[in-house]
Residue, then its C-alpha position, 0 to 999 in steps of 0.5 A: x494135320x495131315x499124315x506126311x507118309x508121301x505117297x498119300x501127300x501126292x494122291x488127290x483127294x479123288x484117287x484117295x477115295x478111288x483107293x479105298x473103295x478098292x482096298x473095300x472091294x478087296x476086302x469083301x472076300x478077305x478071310x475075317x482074322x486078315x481084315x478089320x473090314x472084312x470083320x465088320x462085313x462078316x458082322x453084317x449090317x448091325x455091326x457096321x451101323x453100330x460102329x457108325x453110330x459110335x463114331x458118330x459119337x465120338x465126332x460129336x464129342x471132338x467137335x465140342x472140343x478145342x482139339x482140332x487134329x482130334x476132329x479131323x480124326x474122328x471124322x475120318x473115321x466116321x468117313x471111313x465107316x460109312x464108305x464101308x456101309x456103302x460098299x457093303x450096300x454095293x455103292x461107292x462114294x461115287x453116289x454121294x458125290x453125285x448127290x452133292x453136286x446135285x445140291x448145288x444152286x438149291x437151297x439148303x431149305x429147298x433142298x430139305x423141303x424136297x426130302x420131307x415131300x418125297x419121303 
């Protein structure tokens, strides 16, 4: 299921999201015609929410099916764009790793009661 281009076979799963957060940073001062990520940072938070939204979507849709390489690529996808919201918001995926890993040995109903009580 996963791409077999070498290079990305021999990154760990870490210095594959180090790469793309570069490749992000790189792309905030990318003229738009040059850069898929650097449109949708020229659209401005609208246009990325929105992109999430309809990759959402089609992850909800894949997940409904039995085609488990189409999943897999919806929710790169879906990943993909929402470490672009984050680094348009000048985070990295640092931030929900660290929320993660905060997560472990809680409750996942402790955990939800907490976000209810503080927000």
């Amino acid at each position: 299921m996963l791409a077999d281009n070498g290079w990305v076979r021999a990154m760990s799963t870490e210095d594959i999201l180090h790469q793309i957060t570069e490749i992000l940073d790189q792309r905030k001062g990318a003229p738009v015609g040059e850069s898929y990520v650097a449109g949708l940072y020229a659209g401005g938070l609208e246009k990325i929410l929105a992109k999430i939204s309809e990759e959402a979507g089609e992850t909800v849709e894949a997940g409904a099916g039995e085609d488990l390489e189409h999943l897999v690529h919806e929710v790169a996808d879906l990943w993909f764009h929402c470490m672009v919201l984050l680094a348009y918001k000048g985070l990295g995926h640092e931030a929900v790793l660290d929320e993660l890993a905060g997560r472990f040995g809680v409750s996942g109903l402790v955990e939800k009661a907490r976000r209810k009580s503080a927000g």
